[in-house]
C-alpha positions as YAML, in Angstrom:
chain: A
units: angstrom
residues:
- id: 1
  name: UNK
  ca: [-4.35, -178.80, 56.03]
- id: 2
  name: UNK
  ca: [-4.40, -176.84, 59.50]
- id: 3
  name: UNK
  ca: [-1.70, -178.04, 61.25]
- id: 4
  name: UNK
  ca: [1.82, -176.71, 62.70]
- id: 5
  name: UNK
  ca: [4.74, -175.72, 59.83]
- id: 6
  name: UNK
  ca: [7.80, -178.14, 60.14]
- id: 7
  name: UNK
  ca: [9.19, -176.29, 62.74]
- id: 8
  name: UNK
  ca: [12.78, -176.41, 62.88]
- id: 9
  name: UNK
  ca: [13.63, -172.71, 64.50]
- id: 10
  name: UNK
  ca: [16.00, -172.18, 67.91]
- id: 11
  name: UNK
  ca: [14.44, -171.50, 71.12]
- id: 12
  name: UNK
  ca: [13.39, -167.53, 71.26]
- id: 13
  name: UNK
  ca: [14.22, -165.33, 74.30]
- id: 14
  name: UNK
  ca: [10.77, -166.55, 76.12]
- id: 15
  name: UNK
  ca: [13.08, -169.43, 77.92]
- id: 16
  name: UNK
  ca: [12.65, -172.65, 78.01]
- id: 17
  name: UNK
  ca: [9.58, -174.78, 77.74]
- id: 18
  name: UNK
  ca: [8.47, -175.34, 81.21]
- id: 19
  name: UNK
  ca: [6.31, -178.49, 81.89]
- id: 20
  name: UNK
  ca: [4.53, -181.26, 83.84]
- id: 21
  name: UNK
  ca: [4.32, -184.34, 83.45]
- id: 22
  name: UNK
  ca: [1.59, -186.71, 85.14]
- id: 23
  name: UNK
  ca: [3.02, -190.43, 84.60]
- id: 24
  name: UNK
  ca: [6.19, -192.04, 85.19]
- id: 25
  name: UNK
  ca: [5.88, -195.53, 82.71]
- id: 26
  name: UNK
  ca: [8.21, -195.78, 79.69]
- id: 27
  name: UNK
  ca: [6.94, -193.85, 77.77]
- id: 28
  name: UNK
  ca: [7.07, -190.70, 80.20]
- id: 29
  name: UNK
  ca: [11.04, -190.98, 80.55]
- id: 30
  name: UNK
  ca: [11.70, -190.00, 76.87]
- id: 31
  name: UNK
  ca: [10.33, -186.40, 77.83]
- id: 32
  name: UNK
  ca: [12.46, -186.93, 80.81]
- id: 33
  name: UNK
  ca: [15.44, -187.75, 79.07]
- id: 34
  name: UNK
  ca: [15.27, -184.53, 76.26]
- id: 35
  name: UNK
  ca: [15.28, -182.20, 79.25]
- id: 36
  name: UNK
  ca: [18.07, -183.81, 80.98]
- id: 37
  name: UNK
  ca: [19.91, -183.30, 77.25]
- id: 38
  name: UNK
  ca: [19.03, -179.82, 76.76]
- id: 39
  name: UNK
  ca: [17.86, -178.45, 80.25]
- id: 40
  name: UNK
  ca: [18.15, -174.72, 78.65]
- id: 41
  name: UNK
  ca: [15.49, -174.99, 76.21]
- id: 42
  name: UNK
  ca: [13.01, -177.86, 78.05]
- id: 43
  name: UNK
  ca: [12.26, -177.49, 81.98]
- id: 44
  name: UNK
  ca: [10.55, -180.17, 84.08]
- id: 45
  name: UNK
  ca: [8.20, -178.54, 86.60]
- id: 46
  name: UNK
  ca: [7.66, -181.79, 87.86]
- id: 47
  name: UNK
  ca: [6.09, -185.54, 87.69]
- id: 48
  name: UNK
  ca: [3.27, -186.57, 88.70]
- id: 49
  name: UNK
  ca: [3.45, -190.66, 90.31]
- id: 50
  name: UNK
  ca: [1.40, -192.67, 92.42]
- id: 51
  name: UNK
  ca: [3.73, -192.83, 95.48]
- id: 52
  name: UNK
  ca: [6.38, -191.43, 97.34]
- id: 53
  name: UNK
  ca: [8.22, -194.69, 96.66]
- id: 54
  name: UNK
  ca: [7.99, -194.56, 92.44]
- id: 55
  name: UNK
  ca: [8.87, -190.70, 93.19]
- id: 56
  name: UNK
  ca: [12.31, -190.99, 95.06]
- id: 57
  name: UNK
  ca: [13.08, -193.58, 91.76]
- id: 58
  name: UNK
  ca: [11.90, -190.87, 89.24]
- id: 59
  name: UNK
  ca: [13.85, -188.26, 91.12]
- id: 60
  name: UNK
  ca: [17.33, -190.08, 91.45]
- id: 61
  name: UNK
  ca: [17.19, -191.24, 87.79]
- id: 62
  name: UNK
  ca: [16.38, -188.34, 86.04]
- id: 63
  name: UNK
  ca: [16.37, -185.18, 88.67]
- id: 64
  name: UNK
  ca: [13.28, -183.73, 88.59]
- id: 65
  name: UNK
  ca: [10.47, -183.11, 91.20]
- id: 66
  name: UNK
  ca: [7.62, -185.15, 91.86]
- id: 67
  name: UNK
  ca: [4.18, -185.00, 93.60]
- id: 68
  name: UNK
  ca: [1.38, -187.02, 93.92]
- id: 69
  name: UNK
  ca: [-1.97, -184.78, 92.44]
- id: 70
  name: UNK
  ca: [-1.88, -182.70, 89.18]
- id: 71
  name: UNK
  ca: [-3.40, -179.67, 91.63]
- id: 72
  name: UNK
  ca: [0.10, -179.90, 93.22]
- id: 73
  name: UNK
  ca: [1.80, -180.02, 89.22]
- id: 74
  name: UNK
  ca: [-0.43, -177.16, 88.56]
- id: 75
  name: UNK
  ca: [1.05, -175.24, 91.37]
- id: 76
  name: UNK
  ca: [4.46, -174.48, 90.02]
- id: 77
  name: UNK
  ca: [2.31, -173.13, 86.89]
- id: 78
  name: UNK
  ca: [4.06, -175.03, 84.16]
- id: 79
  name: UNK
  ca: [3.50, -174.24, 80.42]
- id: 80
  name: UNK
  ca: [1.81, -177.18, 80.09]
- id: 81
  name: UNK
  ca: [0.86, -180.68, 81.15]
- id: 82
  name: UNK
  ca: [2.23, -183.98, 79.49]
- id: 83
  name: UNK
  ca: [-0.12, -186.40, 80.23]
- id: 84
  name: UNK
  ca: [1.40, -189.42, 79.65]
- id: 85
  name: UNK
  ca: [-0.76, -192.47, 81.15]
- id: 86
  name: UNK
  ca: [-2.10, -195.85, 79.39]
- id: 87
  name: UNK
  ca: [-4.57, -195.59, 76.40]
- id: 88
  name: UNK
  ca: [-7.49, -196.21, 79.00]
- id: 89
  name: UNK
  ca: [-7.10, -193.61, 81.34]
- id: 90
  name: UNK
  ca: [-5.49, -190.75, 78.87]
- id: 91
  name: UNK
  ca: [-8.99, -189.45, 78.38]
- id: 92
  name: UNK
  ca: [-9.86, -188.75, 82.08]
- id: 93
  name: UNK
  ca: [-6.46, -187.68, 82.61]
- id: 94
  name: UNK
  ca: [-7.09, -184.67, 79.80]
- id: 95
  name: UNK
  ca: [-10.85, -183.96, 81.06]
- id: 96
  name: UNK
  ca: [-9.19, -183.32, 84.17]
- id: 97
  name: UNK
  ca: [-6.52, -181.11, 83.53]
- id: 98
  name: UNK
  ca: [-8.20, -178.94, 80.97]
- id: 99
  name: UNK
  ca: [-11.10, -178.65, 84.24]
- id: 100
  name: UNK
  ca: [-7.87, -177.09, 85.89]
- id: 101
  name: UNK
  ca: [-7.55, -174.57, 82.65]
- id: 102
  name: UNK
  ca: [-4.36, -176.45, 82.32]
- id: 103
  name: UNK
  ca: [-3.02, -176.59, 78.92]
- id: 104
  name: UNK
  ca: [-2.51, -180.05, 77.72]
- id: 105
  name: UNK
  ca: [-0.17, -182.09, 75.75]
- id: 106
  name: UNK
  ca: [-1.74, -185.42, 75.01]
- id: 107
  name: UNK
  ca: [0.46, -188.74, 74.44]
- id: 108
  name: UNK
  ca: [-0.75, -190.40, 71.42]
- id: 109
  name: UNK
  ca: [-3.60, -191.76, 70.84]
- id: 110
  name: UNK
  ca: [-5.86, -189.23, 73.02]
- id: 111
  name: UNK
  ca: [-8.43, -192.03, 73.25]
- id: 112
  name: UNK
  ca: [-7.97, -195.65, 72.71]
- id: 113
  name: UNK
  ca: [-11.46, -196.09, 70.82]
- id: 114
  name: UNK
  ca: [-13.62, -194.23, 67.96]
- id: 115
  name: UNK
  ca: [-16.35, -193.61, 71.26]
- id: 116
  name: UNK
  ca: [-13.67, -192.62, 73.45]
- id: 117
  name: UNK
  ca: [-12.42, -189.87, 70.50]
- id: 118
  name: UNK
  ca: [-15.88, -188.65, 70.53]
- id: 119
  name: UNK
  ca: [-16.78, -188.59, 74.27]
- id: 120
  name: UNK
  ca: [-13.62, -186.43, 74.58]
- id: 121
  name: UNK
  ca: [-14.12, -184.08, 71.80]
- id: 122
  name: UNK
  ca: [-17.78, -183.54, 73.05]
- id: 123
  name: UNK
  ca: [-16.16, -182.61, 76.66]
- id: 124
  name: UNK
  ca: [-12.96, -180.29, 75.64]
- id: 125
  name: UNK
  ca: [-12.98, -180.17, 72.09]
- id: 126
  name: UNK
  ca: [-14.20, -176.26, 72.31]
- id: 127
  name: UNK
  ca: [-11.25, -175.57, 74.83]
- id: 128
  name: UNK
  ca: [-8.28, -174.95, 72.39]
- id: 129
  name: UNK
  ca: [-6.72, -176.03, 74.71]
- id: 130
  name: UNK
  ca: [-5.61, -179.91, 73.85]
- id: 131
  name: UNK
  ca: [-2.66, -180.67, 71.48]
- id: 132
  name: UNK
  ca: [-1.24, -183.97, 71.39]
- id: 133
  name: UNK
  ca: [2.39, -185.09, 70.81]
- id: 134
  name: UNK
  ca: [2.24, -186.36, 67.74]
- id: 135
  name: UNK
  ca: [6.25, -185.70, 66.16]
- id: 136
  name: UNK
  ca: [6.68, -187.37, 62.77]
- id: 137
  name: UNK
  ca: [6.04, -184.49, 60.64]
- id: 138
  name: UNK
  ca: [8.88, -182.91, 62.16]
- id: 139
  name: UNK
  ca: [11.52, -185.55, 62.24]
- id: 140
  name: UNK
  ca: [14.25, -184.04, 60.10]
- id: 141
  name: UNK
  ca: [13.68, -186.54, 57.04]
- id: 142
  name: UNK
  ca: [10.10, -185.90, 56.91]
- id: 143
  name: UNK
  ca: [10.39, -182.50, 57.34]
- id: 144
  name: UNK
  ca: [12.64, -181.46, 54.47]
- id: 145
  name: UNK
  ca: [10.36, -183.40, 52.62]
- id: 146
  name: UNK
  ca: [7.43, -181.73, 53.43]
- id: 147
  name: UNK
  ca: [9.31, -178.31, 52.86]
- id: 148
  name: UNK
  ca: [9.51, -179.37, 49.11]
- id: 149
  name: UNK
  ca: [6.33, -180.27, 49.13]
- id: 150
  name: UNK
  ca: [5.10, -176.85, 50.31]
- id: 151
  name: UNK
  ca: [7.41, -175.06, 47.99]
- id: 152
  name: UNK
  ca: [5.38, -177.10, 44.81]
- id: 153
  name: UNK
  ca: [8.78, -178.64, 43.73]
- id: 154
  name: UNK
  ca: [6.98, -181.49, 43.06]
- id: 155
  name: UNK
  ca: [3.34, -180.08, 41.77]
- id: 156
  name: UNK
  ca: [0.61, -180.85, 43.55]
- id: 157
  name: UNK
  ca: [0.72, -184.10, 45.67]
- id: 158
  name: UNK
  ca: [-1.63, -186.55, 44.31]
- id: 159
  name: UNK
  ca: [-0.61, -189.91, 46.34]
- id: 160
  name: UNK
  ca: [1.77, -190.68, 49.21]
- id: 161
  name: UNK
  ca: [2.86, -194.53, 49.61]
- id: 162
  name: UNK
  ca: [4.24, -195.29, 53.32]
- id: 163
  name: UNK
  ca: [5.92, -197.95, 54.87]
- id: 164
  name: UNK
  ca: [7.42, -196.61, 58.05]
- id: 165
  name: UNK
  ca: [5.30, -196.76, 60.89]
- id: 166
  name: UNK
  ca: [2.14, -197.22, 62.43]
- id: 167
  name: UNK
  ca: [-1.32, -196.35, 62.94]
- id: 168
  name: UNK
  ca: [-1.97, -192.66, 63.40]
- id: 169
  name: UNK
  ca: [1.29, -191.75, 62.89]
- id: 170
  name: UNK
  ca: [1.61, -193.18, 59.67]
- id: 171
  name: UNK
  ca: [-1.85, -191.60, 59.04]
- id: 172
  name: UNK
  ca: [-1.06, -188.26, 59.95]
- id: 173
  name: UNK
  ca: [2.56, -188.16, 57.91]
- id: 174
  name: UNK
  ca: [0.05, -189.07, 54.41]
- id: 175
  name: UNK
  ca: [-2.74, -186.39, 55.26]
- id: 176
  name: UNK
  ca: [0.10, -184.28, 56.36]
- id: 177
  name: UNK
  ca: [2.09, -184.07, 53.15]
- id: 178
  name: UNK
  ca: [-1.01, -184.69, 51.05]
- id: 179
  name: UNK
  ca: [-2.67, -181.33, 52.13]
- id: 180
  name: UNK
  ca: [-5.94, -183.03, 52.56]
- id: 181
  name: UNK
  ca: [-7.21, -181.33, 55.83]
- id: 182
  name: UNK
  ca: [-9.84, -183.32, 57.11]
- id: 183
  name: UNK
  ca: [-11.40, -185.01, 54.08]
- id: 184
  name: UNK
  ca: [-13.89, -187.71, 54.22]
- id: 185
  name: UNK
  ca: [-12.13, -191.16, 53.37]
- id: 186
  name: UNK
  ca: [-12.45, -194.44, 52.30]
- id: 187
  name: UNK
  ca: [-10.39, -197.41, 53.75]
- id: 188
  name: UNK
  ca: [-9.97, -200.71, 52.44]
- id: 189
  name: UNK
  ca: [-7.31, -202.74, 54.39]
- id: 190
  name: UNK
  ca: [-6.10, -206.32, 54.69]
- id: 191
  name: UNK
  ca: [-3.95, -208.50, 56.78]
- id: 192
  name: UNK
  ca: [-1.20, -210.64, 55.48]
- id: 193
  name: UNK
  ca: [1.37, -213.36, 57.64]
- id: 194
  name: UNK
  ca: [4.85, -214.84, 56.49]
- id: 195
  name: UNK
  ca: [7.63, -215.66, 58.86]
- id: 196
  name: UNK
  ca: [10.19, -213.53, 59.43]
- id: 197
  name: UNK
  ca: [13.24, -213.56, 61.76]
- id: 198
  name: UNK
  ca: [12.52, -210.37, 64.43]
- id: 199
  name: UNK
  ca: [15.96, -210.10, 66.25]
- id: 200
  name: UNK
  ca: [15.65, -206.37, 67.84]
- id: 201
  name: UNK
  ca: [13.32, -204.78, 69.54]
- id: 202
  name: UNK
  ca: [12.96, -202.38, 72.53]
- id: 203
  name: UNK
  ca: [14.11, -205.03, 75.20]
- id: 204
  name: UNK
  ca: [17.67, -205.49, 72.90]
- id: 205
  name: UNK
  ca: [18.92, -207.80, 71.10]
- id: 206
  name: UNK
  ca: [17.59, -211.40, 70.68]
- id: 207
  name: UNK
  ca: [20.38, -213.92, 70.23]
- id: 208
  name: UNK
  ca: [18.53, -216.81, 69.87]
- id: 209
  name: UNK
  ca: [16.01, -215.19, 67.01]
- id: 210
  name: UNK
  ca: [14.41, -217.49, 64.75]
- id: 211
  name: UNK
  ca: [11.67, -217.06, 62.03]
- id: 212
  name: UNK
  ca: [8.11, -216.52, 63.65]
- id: 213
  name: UNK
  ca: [4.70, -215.76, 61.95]
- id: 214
  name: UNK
  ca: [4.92, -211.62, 61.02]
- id: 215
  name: UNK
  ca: [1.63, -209.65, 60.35]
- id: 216
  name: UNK
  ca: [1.77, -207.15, 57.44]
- id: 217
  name: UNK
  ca: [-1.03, -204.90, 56.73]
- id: 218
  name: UNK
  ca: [-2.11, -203.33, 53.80]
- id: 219
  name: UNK
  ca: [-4.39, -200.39, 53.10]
- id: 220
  name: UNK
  ca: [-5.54, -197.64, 51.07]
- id: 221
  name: UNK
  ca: [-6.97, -194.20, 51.39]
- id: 222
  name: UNK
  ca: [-8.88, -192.64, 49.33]
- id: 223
  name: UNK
  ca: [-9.94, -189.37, 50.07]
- id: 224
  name: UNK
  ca: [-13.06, -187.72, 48.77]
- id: 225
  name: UNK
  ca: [-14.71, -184.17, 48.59]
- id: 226
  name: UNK
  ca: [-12.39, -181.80, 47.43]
- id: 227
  name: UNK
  ca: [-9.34, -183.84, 47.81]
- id: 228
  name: UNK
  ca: [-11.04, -186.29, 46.00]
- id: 229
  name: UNK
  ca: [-8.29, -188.12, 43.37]
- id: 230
  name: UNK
  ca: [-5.94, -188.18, 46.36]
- id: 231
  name: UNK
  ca: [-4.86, -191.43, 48.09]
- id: 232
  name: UNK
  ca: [-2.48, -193.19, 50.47]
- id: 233
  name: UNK
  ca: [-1.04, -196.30, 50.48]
- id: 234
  name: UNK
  ca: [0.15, -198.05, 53.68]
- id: 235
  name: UNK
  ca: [2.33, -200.81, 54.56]
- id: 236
  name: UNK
  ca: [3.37, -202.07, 58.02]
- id: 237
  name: UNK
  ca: [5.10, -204.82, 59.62]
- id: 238
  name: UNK
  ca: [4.90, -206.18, 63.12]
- id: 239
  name: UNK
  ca: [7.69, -203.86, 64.87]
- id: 240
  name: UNK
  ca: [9.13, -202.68, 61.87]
- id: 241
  name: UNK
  ca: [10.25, -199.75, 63.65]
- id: 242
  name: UNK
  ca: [13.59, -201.75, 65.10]
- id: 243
  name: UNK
  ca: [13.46, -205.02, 62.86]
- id: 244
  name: UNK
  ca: [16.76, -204.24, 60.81]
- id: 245
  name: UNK
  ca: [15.47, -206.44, 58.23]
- id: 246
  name: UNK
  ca: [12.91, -204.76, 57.18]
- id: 247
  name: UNK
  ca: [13.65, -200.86, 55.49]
- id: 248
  name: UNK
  ca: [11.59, -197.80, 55.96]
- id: 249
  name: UNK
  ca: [10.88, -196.08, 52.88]
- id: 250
  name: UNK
  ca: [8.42, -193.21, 51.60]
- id: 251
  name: UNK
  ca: [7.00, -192.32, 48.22]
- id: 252
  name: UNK
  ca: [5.69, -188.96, 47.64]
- id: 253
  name: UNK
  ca: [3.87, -188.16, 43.91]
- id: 254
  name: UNK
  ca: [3.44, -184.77, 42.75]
- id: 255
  name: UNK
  ca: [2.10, -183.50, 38.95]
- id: 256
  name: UNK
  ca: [5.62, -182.78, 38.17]
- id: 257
  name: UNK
  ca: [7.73, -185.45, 39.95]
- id: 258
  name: UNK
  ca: [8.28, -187.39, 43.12]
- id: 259
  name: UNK
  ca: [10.60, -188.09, 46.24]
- id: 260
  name: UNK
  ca: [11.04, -191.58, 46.75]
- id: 261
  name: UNK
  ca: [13.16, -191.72, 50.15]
- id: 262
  name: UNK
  ca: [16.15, -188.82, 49.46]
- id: 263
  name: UNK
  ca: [15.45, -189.01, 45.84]
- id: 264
  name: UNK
  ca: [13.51, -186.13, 44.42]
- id: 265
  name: UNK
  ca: [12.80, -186.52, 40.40]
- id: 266
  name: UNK
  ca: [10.66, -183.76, 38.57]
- id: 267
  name: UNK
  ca: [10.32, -181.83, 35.63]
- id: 268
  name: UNK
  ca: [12.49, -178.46, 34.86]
- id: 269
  name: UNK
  ca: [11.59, -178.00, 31.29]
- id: 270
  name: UNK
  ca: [9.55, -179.35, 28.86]
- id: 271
  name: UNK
  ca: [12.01, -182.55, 27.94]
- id: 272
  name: UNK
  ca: [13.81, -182.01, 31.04]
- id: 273
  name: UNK
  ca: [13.68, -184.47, 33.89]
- id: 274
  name: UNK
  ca: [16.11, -184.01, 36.46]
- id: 275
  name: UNK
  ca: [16.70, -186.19, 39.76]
- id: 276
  name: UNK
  ca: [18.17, -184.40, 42.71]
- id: 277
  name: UNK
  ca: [19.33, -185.42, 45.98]
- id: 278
  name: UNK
  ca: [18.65, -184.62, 50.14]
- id: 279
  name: UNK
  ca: [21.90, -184.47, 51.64]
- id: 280
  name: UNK
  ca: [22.46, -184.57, 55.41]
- id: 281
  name: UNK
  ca: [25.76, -183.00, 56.65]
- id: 282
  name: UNK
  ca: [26.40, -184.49, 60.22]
- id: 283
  name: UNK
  ca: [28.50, -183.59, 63.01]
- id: 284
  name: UNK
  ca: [31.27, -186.07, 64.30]
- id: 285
  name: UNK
  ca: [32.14, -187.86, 60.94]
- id: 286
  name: UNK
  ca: [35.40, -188.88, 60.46]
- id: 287
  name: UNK
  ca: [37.58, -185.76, 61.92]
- id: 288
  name: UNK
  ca: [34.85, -183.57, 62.13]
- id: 289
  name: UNK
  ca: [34.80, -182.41, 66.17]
- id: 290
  name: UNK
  ca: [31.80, -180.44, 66.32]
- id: 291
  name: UNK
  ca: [29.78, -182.98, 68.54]
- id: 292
  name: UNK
  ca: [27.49, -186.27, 66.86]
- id: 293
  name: UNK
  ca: [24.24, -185.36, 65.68]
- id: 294
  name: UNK
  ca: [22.66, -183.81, 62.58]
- id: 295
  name: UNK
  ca: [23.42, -180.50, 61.52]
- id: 296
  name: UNK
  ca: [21.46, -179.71, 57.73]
- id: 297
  name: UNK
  ca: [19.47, -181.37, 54.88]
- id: 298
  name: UNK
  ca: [20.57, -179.68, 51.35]
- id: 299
  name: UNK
  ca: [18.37, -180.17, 48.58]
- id: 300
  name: UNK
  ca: [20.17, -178.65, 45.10]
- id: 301
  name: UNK
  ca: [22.61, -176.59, 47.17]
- id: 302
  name: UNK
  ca: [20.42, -174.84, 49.46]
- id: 303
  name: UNK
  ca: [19.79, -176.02, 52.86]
- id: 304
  name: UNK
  ca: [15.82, -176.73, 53.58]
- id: 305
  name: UNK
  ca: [16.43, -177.83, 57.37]
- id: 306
  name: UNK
  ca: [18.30, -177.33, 60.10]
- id: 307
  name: UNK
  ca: [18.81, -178.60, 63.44]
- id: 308
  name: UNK
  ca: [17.95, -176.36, 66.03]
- id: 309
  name: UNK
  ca: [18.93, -179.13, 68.66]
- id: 310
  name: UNK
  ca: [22.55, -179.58, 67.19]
- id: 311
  name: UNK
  ca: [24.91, -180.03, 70.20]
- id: 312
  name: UNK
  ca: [22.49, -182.00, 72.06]
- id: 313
  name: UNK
  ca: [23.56, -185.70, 70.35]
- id: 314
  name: UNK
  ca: [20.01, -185.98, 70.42]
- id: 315
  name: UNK
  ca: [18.73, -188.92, 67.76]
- id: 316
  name: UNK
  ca: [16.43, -187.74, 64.65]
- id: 317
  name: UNK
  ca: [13.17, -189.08, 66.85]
- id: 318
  name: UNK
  ca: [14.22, -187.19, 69.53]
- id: 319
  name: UNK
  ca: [15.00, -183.98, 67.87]
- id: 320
  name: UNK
  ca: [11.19, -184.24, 66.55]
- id: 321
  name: UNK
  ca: [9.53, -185.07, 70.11]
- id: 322
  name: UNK
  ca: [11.84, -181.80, 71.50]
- id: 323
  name: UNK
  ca: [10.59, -179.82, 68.84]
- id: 324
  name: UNK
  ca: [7.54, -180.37, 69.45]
- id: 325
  name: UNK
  ca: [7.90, -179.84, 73.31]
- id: 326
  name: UNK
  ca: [9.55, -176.77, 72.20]
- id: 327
  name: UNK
  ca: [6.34, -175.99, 70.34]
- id: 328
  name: UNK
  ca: [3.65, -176.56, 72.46]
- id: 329
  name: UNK
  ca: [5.66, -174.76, 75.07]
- id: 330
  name: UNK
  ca: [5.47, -171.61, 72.84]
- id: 331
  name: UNK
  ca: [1.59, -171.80, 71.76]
- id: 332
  name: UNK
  ca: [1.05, -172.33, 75.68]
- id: 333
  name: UNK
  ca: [2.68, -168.85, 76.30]
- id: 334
  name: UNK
  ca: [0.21, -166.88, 73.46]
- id: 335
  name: UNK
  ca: [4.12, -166.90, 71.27]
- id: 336
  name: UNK
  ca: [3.37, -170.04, 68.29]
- id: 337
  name: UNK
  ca: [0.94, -171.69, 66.52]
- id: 338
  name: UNK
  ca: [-0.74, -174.56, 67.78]
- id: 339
  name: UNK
  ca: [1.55, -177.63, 67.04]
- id: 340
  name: UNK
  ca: [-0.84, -180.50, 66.61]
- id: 341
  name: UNK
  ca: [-4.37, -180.01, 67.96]
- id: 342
  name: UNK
  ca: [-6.74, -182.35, 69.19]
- id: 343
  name: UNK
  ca: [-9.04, -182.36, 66.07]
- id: 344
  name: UNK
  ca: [-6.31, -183.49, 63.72]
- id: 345
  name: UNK
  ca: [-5.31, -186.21, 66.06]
- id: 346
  name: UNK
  ca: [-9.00, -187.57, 66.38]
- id: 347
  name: UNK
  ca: [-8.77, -187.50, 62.63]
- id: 348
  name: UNK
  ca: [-5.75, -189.68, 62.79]
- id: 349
  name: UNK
  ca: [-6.69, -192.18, 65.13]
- id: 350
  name: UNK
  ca: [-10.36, -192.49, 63.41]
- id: 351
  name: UNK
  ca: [-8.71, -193.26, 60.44]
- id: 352
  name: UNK
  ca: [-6.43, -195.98, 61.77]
- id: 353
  name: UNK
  ca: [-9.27, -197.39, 63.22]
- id: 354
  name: UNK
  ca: [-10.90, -197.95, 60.02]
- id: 355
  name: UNK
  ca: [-7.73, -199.78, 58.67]
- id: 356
  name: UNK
  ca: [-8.38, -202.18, 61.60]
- id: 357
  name: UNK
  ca: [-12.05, -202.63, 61.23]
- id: 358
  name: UNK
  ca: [-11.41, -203.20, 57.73]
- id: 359
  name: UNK
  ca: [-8.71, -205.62, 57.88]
- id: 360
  name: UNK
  ca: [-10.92, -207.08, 59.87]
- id: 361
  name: UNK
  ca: [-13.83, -207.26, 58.80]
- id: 362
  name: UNK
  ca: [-12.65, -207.24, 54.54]
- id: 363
  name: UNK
  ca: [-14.94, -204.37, 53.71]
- id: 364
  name: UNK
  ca: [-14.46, -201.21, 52.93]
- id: 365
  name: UNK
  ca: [-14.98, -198.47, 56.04]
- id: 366
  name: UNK
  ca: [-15.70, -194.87, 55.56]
- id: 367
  name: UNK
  ca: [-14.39, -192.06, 57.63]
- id: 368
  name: UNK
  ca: [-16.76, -189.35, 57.91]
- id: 369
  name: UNK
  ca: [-18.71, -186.33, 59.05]
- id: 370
  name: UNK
  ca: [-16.87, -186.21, 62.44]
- id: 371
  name: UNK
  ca: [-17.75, -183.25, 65.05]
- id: 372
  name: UNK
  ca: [-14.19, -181.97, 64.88]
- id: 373
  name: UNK
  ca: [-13.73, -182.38, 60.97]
- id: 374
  name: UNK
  ca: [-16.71, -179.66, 60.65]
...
């Protein structure tokens, strides 16, 4: 599958990632936020907001620069552009920076729709220059796990079960650590509703929670041409990203073994099945002083990843959006591979689109034959 290794390497002598950012919503301050925490490796140019007003707030808050027009963004020649605006307006937003030879980093999705994916492919796709900032496969967990996968401790992947997170990203951590590039695919999906207490979420704590009606869906992959015999399984709960009651878990199957979680099982000989262990040393535990963050996952005494953010108390999400700022900074400057390019994320997002026509609709939906699969 063509996309970006699990990068997990320090910042080179190039300097820091330098780049824009044209929005100021949620969503916007999280890029915000990882410069303020490591302001040697990430560098806001500056942010572009509708008015002067919603600047002077983005400026006292979080220090950086603002203007009102990408041209003026464009001026202090930044790496790259974040363009972080809603669903609806992310595709004119890209159209118009990669007009300005800008190079782009597109929030997630980079259309809302299966017509907006194509309109925009048709219009940059042959730029190069569009990658989108799409982080799971390089969240610390995910990426020691896809390490093992690459190193065939497991045999060849054959299925990849995933209840986690949503949508694309959910789609693009299976076809990530399945290695089925961009495979046609068959969806079948359905919807299912129970109550469930939701006491968390990103406006805090809910005292007063009680049991509501909780959507769950369910779908399968199966992938076809010459990843054909491969398939994913995924399972999602309304905002099971914060609900503490319901767990996050991962299965990955291989010819020789699997990981379930931290849990890696295979075959070393003949009547020999062994189960091994990730183990994550971090920082701040008990009377350890070295700061509170992650420092390495071991997997049979050898360390398979390590934190190039440590010393930044930076949270496992955030070390994976960094990384890929980090990233995209250095395939910007001619110095890295391109991180996560527009063609896989169309892939992604047609593919989640399919679970929710087919939950939908109860029939099976095909993804296939798109321009930027050929």
């Amino acid at each position: 599958m063509t996309m970006r290794p699990a990068s997990n390497s320090v910042q080179g002598a190039a300097g820091p990632a330098r780049f824009a950012v044209v929005g100021s919503g949620w969503r916007s301050q999280f890029f915000l936020r990882l410069a303020q925490m490591a302001p040697e490796r990430l560098q806001v140019t500056s942010v572009v907001t509708r008015t002067a007003e919603r600047g002077q707030e983005v400026s006292a808050q979080w220090g950086a620069p603002t203007v009102r027009t990408t041209e003026e963004a464009l001026a202090d020649r930044p790496d790259f552009v974040i363009a972080c605006v809603p669903w609806g307006q992310m595709p004119l937003t890209v159209r118009e920076l990669v007009a300005a030879d800008a190079h782009v980093l597109a929030e997630t999705p980079p259309a809302p729709d299966l017509e907006g994916l194509r309109s925009l492919w048709a219009d940059v796709g042959a730029s190069g220059r569009v990658q989108v900032a799409e982080q799971y496969l390089l969240m610390p967990g995910h990426a020691a796990r896809l390490a093992l996968v690459r190193e065939g401790v497991i045999g060849e992947v054959g299925s990849v079960q995933l209840s986690s997170t949503h949508m694309y990203h959910a789609v693009s951590l299976v076809r990530g650590l399945l290695g089925v590039e961009m495979a046609d695919v068959v969806v079948n999906a359905r919807e299912y509703t129970a109550p469930l207490v939701d006491p968390l979420s990103l406006a805090g704590w809910d005292l007063q929670a009680v049991p509501k009606p909780a959507t769950t869906v369910l779908a399968t992959l199966e992938f076809g041409g010459a990843a054909g015999g491969k398939s994913g399984l995924y399972d999602f709960t309304d905002n099971q990203w914060w609900n503490p009651l319901r767990a996050r878990r991962i299965v990955v199957r291989g010819s020789i073994g699997e990981i379930v979680d931290d849990t890696v099982t295979r075959m070393v000989e003949p009547t020999s099945a062994i189960t091994s262990h990730l183990s994550y040393r971090r920082r701040g535990v008990d009377m350890n002083l070295e700061g509170v963050d992650l420092d390495t996952i071991a997997f049979d005494g050898r360390v398979v990843y390590r934190n190039a953010w440590a010393g930044t108390r930076m949270s496992e999400d955030d070390v994976a959006v960094a990384q890929i700022l980090a990233d995209t900074g250095s395939w910007a400057r001619g110095q890295g591979p391109a991180p996560y390019p527009l063609a896989q994320a169309c892939q992604d997002h047609a593919i989640s689109l399919a679970m929710a026509e087919s939950a939908r609709t109860h029939a099976d939906v095909r993804v296939a034959g798109e321009r930027w699969a050929r």
